[in-house]
C-alpha positions in Angstrom: -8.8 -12.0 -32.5 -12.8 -11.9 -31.9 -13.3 -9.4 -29.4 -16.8 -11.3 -28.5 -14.2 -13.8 -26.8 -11.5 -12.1 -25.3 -13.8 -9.7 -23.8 -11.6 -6.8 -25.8 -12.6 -3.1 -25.1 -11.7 -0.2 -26.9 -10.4 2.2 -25.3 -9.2 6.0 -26.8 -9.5 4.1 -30.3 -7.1 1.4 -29.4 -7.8 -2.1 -28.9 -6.7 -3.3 -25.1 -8.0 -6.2 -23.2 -10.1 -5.8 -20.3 -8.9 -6.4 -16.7 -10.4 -8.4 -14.6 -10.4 -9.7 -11.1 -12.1 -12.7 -9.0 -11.1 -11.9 -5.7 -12.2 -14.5 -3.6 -12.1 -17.3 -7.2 -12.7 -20.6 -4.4 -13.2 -23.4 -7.1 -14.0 -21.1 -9.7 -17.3 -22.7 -9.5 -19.7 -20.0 -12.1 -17.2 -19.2 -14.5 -17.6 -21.0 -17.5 -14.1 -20.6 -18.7 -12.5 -21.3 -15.5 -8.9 -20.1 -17.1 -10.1 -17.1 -19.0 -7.6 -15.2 -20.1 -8.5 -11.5 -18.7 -9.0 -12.6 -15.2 -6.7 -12.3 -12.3 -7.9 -15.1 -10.4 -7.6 -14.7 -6.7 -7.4 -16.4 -3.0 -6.0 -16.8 -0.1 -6.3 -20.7 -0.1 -4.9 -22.8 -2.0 -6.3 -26.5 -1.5 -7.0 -29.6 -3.3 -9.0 -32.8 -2.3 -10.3 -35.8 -4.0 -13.8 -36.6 -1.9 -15.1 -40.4 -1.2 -17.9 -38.8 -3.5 -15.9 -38.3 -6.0 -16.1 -34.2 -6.1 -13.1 -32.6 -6.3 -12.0 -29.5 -3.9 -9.6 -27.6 -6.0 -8.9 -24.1 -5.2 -5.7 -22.8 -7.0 -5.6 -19.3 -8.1 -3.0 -17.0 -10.2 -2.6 -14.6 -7.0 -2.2 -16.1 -3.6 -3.4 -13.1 -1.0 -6.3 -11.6 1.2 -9.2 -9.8 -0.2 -8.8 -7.5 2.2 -5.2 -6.4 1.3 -4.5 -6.8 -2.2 -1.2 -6.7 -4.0 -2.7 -4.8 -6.8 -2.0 -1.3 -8.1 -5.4 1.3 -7.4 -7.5 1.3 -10.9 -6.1 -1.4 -12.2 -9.2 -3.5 -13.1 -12.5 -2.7 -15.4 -14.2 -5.7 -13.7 -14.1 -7.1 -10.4 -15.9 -10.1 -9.2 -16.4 -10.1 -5.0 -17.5 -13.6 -3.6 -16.3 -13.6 -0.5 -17.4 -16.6 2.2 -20.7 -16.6 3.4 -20.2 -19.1 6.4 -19.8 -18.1 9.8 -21.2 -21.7 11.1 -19.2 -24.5 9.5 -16.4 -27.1 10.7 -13.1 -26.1 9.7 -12.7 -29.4 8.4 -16.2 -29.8 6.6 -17.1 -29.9 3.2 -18.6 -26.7 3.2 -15.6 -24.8 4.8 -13.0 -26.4 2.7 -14.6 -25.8 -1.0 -16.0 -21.9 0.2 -14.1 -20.5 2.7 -15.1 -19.4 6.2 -15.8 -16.3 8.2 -14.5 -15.6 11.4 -16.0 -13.8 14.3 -14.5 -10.2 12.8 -16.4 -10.8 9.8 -18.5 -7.0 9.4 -14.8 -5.5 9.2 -13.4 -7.9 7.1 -16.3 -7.5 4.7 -16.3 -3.5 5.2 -12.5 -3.6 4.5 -12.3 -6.2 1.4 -14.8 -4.3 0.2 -13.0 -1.0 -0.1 -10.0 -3.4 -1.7 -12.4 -4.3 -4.3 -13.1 -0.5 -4.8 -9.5 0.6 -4.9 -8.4 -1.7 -7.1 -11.3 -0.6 -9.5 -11.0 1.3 -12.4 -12.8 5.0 -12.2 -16.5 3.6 -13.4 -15.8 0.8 -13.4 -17.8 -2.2 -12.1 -18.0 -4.6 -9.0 -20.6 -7.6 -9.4 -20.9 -9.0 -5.5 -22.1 -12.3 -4.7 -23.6 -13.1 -1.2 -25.4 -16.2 -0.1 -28.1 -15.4 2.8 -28.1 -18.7 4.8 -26.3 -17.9 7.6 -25.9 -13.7 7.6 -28.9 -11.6 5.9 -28.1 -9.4 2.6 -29.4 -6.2 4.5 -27.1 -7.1 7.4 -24.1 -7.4 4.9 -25.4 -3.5 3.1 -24.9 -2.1 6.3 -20.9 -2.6 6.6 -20.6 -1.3 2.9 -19.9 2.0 2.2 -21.4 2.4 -1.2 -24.9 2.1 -2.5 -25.8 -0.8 -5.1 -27.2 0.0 -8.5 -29.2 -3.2 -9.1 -29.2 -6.9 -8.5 -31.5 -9.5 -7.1 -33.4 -8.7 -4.1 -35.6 -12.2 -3.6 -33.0 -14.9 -4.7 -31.1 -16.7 -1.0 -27.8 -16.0 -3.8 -27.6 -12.3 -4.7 -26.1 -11.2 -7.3 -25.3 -7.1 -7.0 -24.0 -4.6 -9.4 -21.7 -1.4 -8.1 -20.2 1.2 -9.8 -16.9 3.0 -8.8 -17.8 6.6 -9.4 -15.4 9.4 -10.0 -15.9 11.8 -7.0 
């Protein structure tokens, strides 16, 4: 097995396959492998639609839940991927809210608290890559309901793209 493409990690000098977890996957839309094998992908949608374009809605993950209250173990993933919505002002039935989710007007706690999922789910250094779209709530204004500290990512880009690491306290 080439461990280029199964993302294997050795670990104690035995082979094991990473763990890895989209937990807010949507449509999957930025993974190239939209089925890869070492990811848990999940939502709390699952939806499908054929538009009049001819674009596709088709959110179907492996896990049905809430970011915010996972049914995962604590350290169970090296890798977790948080792209949780960034739409506070969208129809329920639009486009928009239908293919990326939608806040609701509690959205600094539900932020702050899938947040800490993301963390407790995490592996002891391991790492969280968070995804936030600036359109309609500013990054900084997202920072400040987090309880951890980034350790790089974009800073100009309206997508960021963040890097955390679960340290061992």
């Amino acid at each position: 097995m080439d461990s280029t493409l199964t993302g294997a990690i050795t670990e104690e000098g035995s082979n094991h396959l990473a763990k890895v977890l989209d937990a807010c996957c949507g449509s999957r839309m930025f993974w190239f492998d939209k089925n890869n094998p070492i990811t848990t992908f999940m939502d709390k949608r699952q939806y499908y639609e054929e538009l009049d374009t001819g674009h596709i809605i088709n959110v179907d993950p492996d896990v049905l839940a809430d970011f915010t209250d996972m049914p995962f173990s604590d350290n169970e993933f090296d890798l977790v991927v948080f792209d949780p919505p960034h739409l506070i002002h969208a129809g329920e039935k639009s486009w928009l809210a239908k293919k990326y989710g939608k806040l609701d007007g509690n959205w600094p706690k539900m932020i702050h608290d899938g947040f800490n999922e993301c963390m407790r789910v995490l592996k002891p250094n391991g790492t969280l890559v968070f995804k936030w779209n600036t359109d309609q709530i500013s990054f900084r204004e997202v920072l400040s309901y987090i309880d951890y500290k980034p350790l790089f990512g974009d800073k100009r880009s309206k997508t960021r793209w963040t890097v955390f690491i679960k340290e061992v306290r």
